[in-house]
Structure formats: structure tokens, C-alpha cells
C-alpha positions in Angstrom: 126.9 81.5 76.6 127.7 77.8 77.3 127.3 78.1 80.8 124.1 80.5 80.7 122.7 77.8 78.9 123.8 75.2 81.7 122.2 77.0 84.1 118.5 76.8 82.4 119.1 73.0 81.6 117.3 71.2 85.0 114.2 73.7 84.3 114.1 73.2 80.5 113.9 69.5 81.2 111.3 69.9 83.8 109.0 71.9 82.4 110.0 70.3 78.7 110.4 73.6 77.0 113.1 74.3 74.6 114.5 77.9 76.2 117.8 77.6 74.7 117.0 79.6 71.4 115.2 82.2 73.3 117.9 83.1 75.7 120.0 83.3 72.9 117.9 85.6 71.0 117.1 87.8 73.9 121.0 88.0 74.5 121.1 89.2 70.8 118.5 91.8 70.8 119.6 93.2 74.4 123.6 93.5 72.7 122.3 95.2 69.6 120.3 97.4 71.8 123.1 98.0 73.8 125.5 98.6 70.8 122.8 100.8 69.1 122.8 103.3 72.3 126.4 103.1 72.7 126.4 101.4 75.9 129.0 100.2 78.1 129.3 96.6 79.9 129.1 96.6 83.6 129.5 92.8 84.3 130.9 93.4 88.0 128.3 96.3 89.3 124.7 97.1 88.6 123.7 99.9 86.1 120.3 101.5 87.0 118.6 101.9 90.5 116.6 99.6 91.7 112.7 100.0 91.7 112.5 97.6 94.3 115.0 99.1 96.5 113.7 102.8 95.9 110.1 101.2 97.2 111.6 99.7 100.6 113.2 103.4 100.7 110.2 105.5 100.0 108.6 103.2 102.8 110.9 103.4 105.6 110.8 107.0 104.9 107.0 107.5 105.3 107.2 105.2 108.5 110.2 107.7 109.6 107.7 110.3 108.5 104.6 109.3 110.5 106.2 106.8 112.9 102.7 106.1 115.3 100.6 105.9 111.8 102.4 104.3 109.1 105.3 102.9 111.2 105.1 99.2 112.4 101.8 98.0 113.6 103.9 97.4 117.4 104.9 101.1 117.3 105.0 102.7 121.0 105.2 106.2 121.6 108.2 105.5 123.7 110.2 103.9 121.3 109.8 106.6 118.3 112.9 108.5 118.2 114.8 104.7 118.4 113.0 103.8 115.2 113.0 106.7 113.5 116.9 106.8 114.4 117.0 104.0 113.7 115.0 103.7 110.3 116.3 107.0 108.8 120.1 105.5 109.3 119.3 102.5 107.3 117.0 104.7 104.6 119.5 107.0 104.0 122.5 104.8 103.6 120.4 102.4 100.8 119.3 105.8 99.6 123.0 106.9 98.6 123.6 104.0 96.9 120.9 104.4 94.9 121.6 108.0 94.2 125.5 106.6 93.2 123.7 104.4 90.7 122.1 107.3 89.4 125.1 109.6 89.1 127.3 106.6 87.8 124.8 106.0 85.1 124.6 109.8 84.1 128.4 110.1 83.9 128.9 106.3 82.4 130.4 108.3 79.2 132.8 109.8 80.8 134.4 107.6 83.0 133.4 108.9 85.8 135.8 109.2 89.2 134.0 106.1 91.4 134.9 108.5 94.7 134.0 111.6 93.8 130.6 109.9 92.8 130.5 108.5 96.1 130.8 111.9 97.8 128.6 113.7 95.8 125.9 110.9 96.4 126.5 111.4 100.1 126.3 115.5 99.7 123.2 115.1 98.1 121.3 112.7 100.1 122.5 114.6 103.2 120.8 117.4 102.1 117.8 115.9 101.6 117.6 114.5 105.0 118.0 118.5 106.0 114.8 119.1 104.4 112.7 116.2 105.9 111.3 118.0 109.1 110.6 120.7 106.5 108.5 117.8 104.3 106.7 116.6 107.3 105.1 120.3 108.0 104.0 120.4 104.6 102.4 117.1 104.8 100.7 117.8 107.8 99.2 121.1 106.0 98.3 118.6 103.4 96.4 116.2 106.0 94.6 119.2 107.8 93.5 120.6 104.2 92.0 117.1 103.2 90.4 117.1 106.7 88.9 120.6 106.6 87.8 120.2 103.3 86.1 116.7 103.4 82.7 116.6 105.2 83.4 112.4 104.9 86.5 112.8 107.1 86.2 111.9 110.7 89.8 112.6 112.0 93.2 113.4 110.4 94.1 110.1 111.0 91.8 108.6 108.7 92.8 110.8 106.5 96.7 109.9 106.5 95.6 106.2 106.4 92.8 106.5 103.9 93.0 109.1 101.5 95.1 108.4 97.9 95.6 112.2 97.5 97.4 112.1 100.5 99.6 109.1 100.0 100.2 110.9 96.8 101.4 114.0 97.9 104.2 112.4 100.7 105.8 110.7 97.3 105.4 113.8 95.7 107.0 115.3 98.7 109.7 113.0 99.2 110.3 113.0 95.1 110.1 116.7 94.6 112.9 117.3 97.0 115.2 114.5 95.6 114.6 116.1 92.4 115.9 119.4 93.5 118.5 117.5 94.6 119.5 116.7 91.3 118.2 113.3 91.3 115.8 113.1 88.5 115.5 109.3 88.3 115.0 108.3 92.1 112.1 111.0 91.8 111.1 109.5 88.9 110.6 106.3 90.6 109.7 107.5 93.6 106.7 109.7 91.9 105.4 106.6 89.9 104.9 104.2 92.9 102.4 106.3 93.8 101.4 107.1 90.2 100.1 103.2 90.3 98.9 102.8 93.8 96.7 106.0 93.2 96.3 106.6 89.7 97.4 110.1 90.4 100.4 111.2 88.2 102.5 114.3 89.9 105.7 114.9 88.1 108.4 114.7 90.4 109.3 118.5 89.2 106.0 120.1 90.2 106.0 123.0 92.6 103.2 122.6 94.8 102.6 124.8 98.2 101.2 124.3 101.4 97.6 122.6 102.0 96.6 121.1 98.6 94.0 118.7 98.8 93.5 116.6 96.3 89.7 115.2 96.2 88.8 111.3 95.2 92.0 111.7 93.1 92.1 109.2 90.3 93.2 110.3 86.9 94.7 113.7 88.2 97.7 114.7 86.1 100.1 117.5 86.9 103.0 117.9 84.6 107.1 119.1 85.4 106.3 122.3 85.2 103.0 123.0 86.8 103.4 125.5 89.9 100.5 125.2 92.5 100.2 128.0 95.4 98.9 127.2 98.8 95.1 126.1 100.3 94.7 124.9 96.2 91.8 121.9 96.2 91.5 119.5 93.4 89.4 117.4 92.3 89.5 113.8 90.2 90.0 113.7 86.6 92.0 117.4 86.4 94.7 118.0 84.3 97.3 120.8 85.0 99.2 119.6 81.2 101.1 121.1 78.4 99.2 122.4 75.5 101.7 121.9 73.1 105.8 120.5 72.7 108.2 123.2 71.0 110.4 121.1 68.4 114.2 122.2 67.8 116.1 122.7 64.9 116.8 118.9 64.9 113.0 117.4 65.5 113.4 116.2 68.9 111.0 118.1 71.2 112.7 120.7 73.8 113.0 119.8 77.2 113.0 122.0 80.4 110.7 125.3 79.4 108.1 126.0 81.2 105.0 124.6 79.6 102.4 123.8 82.8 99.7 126.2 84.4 100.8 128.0 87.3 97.7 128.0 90.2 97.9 130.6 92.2 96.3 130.6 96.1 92.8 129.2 96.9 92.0 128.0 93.7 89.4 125.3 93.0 89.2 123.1 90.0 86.3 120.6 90.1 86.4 116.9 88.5 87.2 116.4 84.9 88.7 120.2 84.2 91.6 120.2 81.8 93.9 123.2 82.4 96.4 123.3 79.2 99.6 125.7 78.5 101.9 128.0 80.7 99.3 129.8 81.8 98.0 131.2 84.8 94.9 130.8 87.4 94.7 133.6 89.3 93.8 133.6 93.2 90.2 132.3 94.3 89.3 131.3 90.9 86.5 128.3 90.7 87.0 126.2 87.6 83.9 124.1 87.4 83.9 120.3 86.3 84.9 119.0 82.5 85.9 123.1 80.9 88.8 123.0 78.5 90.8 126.3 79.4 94.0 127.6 77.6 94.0 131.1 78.7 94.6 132.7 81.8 91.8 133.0 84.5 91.7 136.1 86.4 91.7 136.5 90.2 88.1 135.6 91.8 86.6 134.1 88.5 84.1 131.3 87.8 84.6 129.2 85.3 81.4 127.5 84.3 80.5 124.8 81.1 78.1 126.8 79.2 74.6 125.6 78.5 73.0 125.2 75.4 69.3 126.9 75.4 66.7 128.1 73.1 66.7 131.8 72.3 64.1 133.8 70.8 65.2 135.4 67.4 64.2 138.8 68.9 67.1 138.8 71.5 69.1 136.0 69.5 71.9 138.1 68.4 72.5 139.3 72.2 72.9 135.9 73.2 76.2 134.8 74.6 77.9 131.8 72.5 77.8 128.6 73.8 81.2 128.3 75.1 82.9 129.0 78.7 81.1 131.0 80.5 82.8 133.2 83.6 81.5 135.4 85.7 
């Protein structure tokens, strides 16, 4: 501790603050953490992946993407296979190391074997650098959606540059396919750069098909285990969430069951809808702005907010409760 101390002498003295103690306490509360979680000390090597890094990643990979549009500003037509080469090489290699982070830090109990780490980083990673041509037809279904379906947009290319739901949906891209990758984490990350850029939270382990659009954007939420079919428009303020979190025998909550709304094709849910539960929308329903729905929606169905009105007392006990209304 003598010489961590040493090294935050000239600033203490500069700025005249007495940082000794704190350092010490800090180093306390970080071992007893440490202790309490049963964690090992990795002096020589870092732990976790780096945020950071996984940002420099997930930007090299959208330049690799969409080389002309979000490549560098000098970008030539001429030169795009070079720096897409060129870029993908260096993304890919920082990408494994990352994903070796990850699989150290899941098998730190168990002493993991530091090669076989290293080649199953590599296996991974390589396949998802299969699935990137695969990712960039899907975004461009995603950009044509957001086109056709915005009177506002003026080209497709305003729409890559501009439009947060689109920014959104290549993380979600580019993290959904790590994820099946078995690399929770980088998703993770990956999904929650965007998450604050946008303010639209995808879970890294939603399913979502061709052609969403999602409108304006901000406040969205679609949780792990939300399924969305293809040509599927939504709008800001929507929540595809869980309605509730099955506890086990021992009080934590259960992870992995399937507790999101599946949307099938061609559905549309307007601003501020909350859609709760495993539960299903069926094809072409409408789901109109601020509803609270917990059951399934059949095929073709509008979803409206019911309106409160005055009914005579004659016809008052024929009168539909004020509640959802479909049609």
C-alpha cells in the first residue's frame, strides 16, 4: 500500500487534499467485496471487458457495416473493400479478446484452461463474422421500413444517419447475434451503448424479424424474451415487458423462461402502449396509444383506450364498461 500511496503524493500536495485515508478505505471496501463474492486476484491480467473497447468495436463494425455512410468522412467508393478488410481485421481481433475476457471471467472458478479459452473465443467470434452479410440485409430492411413508413423521411440515407430507432436496431443487431453466440456480456454492452445514446432499451436477447421500424423511439423497452415478427412498427413510449418474475424454492427470481409478448407480423403499437406477460399479438393487430394489455390480441384487432361518456339510464345497463375497447 506504501507505494500506492507514493504514487498520489505530488497530486495530494497540489491540490492540498488529504487522499491517503480514502485510497485506503476504498482498497478496504473493494477487498471485502471481493472476499464477500468469493473472488479471485488477477494482478497480472484484466478481469471484465472493456466498455470502452467494446464501443471502438461496435463502431468499426457499423463503419464495416455501412462503409460510404458511417465509415470515415474521406470514404471513396474505390477504397471500400480495403477498409472494410481492413477494419473488420482489426474489429474482430479486439473483439476476441474481449470475448476471452468474457469466457475467462465466467470460468474464473474453475481454473479455466487459458488455450482452450482462447480457441473458443476465436470459434465464437468467427462465427459471428459468418453472420455479418446476413446482419446488414436485415438492417437494410430496417432502413427501407423507417423510410416507407415515415412521411418526414426524404431518403434512406437520412434515415441511417438520422433516425435513433435505427442506430438502435444495428446494436441490437450486432448484440443479438453475439448473444447467440454465447456472449451474454459483450451483448450486454453492446445493447446499452445504444440504450444511452437513444433511450431505447432492446435486450440483447430479443428476437426481432425483418423491417421493424421503430418511430421517435425514446423510452421503448423490449425485454429478453420478447419475439417481434416482420414489417412490426413501433412507436415511442412502448413496452414489450414481463408482467410478473416467478420466484424459486430459494427466493431468488428465475431466470431464462419465457416471460415477453411475442408480436407476430404487421403489427402496430402506437406511443405509450404497455404490452405485459408471454403473451401474444396476433398478425395486423393495431394497438392504439397508452392501453395496458395482458392478454392476447387476436389477428386483425383494434385495440382502442375506451372513452368515458354519459349514458342514459334507459340503455345504461347495455353499455359497454369503460375499459379496452377492440373491434
Amino acid at each position: 500500500m506504501t507505494a500506492l500511496v507514493q504514487v498520489f503524493r505530488i497530486p495530494l500536495a497540489m491540490a492540498n487534499f488529504d487522499i491517503a485515508p480514502i485510497v485506503h478505505a476504498l482498497n478496504d471496501i473493494r477487498s471485502n467485496w471481493r472476499d464477500a463474492q468469493h473472488r479471485a486476484r488477477h494482478p497480472d491480467a484484466r478481469e471484465f471487458p472493456s466498455r470502452d473497447a467494446l464501443a471502438r468495436i461496435a463502431g468499426q463494425l457499423k463503419g464495416a457495416l455501412f462503409p460510404m455512410r458511417l465509415g470515415p468522412q474521406d470514404m471513396r467508393h474505390e477504397s471500400e473493400n480495403f477498409y472494410v478488410g481492413y477494419t473488420l481485421s482489426t474489429a474482430l481481433q479486439a473483439l476476441q479478446e474481449q470475448a476471452a475476457l468474457e469466457l475467462r471471467y465466467v470460468a474464473r472458478r474453475d481454473d479455466p484452461d487459458i488455450a482452450q479459452v482462447e480457441r473458443q473465443a476465436h470459434a465464437r467470434v468467427a462465427a459471428f463474422a459468418a453472420a455479418l452479410p446476413r446482419l446488414r440485409e436485415l438492417l437494410d430492411s430496417d432502413v427501407l421500413a423507417a423510410y416507407q413508413g415515415d412521411p418526414a423521411a426524404r431518403s434512406v440515407d437520412e434515415v441511417l444517419l438520422c433516425y435513433p430507432g435505427v442506430l438502435a436496431l444495428i446494436h441490437h443487431r450486432i448484440a443479438h447475434q453475439l448473444y447467440q453466440e454465447g456472449l451474454p456480456l459483450l451483448a450486454r454492452i453492446v445493447a446499452e451503448l445504444a440504450h444511452s445514446e437513444t433511450g431505447i432499451d432492446i435486450h440483447p436477447g430479443a428476437t426481432i424479424g425483418p423491417g421493424l421500424f421503430i418511430d421517435h423511439g425514446t423510452g421503448v423497452v423490449i425485454g429478453e424474451t420478447a419475439r417481434i415478427g416482420q414489417r412490426v412498427r413501433i412507436y415511442q413510449a412502448v413496452t414489450l415487458g414481463a408482467k410478473r418474475f416467478p420466484v424459486g424454492a430459494d427466493g431468488a427470481l428465475e431466470k431464462g423462461l419465457a416471460r415477453h409478448p411475442t408480436v407476430e407480423d404487421e403489427v402496430v403499437i402506437y406511443a405509450g402502449a404497455t404490452i405485459l406477460g408471454h403473451i401474444t399479438l396476433g398478425r395486423g393487430a393495431i394497438i392504439g396509444g397508452n392501453v395496458w394489455i395482458t392478454e392476447d390480441v387476436a389477428p386483425g384487432t383494434t385495440i382502442t383506450q375506451a372513452s368515458l361518456r354519459s349514458t342514459p339510464k334507459s340503455t345504461a345497463e347495455h353499455a359497454a364498461p369503460a375499459t379496452l375497447a377492440s373491434a
